[in-house]
C-alpha positions as CSV (number, residue, x, y, z in Angstrom):
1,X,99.7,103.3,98.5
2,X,103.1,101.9,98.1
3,X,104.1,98.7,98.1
4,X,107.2,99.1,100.8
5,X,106.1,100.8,104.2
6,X,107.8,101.1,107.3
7,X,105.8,100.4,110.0
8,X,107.4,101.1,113.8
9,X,106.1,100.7,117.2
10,X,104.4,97.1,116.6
11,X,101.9,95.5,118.9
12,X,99.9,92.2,118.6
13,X,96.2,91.9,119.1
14,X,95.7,88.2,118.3
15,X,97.0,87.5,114.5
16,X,96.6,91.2,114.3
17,X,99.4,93.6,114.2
18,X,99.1,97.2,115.0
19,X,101.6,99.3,114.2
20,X,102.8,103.2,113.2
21,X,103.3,104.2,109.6
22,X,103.7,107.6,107.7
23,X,101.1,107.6,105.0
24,X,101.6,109.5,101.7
25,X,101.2,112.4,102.8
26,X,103.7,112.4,105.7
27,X,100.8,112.1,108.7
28,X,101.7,109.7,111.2
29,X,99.6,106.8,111.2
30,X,98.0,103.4,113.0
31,X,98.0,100.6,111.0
32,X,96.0,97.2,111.8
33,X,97.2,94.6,109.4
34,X,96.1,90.6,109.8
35,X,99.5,88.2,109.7
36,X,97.7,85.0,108.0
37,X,99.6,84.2,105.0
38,X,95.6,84.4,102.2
39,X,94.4,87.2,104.5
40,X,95.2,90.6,103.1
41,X,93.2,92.4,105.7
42,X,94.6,96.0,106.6
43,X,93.2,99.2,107.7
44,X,94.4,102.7,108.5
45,X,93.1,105.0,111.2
46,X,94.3,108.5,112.9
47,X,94.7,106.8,116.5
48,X,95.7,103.7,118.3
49,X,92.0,103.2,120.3
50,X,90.3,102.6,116.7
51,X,93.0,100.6,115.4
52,X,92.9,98.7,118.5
53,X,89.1,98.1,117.8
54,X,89.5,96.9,115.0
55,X,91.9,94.5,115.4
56,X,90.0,92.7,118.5
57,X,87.0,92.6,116.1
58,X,88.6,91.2,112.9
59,X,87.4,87.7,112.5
60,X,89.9,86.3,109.9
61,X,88.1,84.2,107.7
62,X,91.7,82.3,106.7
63,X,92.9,79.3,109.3
């Protein structure tokens, strides 16, 4: 995964972001990353509903 990504379309779920991202492969993707600065949570799915999911349920361990 590279380190530089742009990510479009952003939408907040709490301290979550969900956004669209081209992996490396090209394929249009939804992206849920945490914005706490020690978090480093992130996760990539094929559609907004999981993404979505997922960021409702993260419980960021980092306050």
């Amino acid at each position: 995964m590279s380190l530089y990504r742009m990510i479009r379309d952003l939408r907040r779920v709490g301290q979550v972001t969900v956004g669209t991202a081209h992996n490396g492969r090209g394929e249009m993707k939804y992206v849920a990353a945490c914005a706490a600065a020690d978090c480093g949570w992130s996760a990539e799915y094929d559609s907004f509903t999981p993404a979505e999911v997922a960021a409702r349920g993260h419980r960021c361990r980092v306050r």
